[in-house]
N, C-alpha and C positions, 0 to 999 in steps of 0.2 A: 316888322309890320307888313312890308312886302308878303313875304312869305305866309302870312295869316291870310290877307286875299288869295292867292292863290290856292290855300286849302279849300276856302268857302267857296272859290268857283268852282272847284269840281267838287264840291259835298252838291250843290245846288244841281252842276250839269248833272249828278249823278241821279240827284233825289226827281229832278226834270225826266230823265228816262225811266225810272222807274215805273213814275206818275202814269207819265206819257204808256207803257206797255201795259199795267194795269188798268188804265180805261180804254183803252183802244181794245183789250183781251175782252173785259165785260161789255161793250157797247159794242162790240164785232162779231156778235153771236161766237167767242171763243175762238176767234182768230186774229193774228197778227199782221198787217199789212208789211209786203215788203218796204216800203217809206218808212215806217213805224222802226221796225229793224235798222236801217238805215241810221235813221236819228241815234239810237240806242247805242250802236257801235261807235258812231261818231264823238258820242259822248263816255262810252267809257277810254277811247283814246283819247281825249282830252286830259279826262280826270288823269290817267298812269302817266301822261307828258307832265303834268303838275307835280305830283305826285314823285317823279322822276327826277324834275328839275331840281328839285328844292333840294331831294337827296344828294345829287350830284352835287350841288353851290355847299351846302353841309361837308362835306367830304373835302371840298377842294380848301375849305377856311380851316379844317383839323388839319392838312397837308400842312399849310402853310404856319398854322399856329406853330406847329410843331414841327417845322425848320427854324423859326426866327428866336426858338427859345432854346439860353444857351443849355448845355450842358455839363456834368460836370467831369466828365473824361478830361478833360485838358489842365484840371487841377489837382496835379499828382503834388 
């Protein structure tokens, strides 16, 4: 469950910048403010720390799974 919020907040940070560059683009007569940039960068580092995380805690519970399950080398 964890892990489901953490997708959706960076689906949202992400779909927020997008938003965010897209009207800032047409109401800026076709330019981007550096703040605008700012935000935008902010948030797709969010989203890839998410994004990051989850793979890494993923990875670390396959590590583990598969030390704690026996094998069957030891039953010659």
């Amino acid at each position: 469950m964890k892990i489901q919020h953490r997708y959706i907040s960076a689906h949202v940070a992400l779909g927020s910048a997008v938003g965010l560059a897209i009207a800032s683009f047409i109401l800026n007569r076709y330019q981007i403010d550096t703040s605008i940039l700012w935000y935008i960068a902010q948030c797709l580092v969010y989203a890839a720390s998410m994004f990051g995380v989850s793979l890494a805690i993923d990875s670390i519970k396959k590590i583990v799974r598969s030390s704690n399950t026996p094998t069957n080398e030891n039953n010659n």
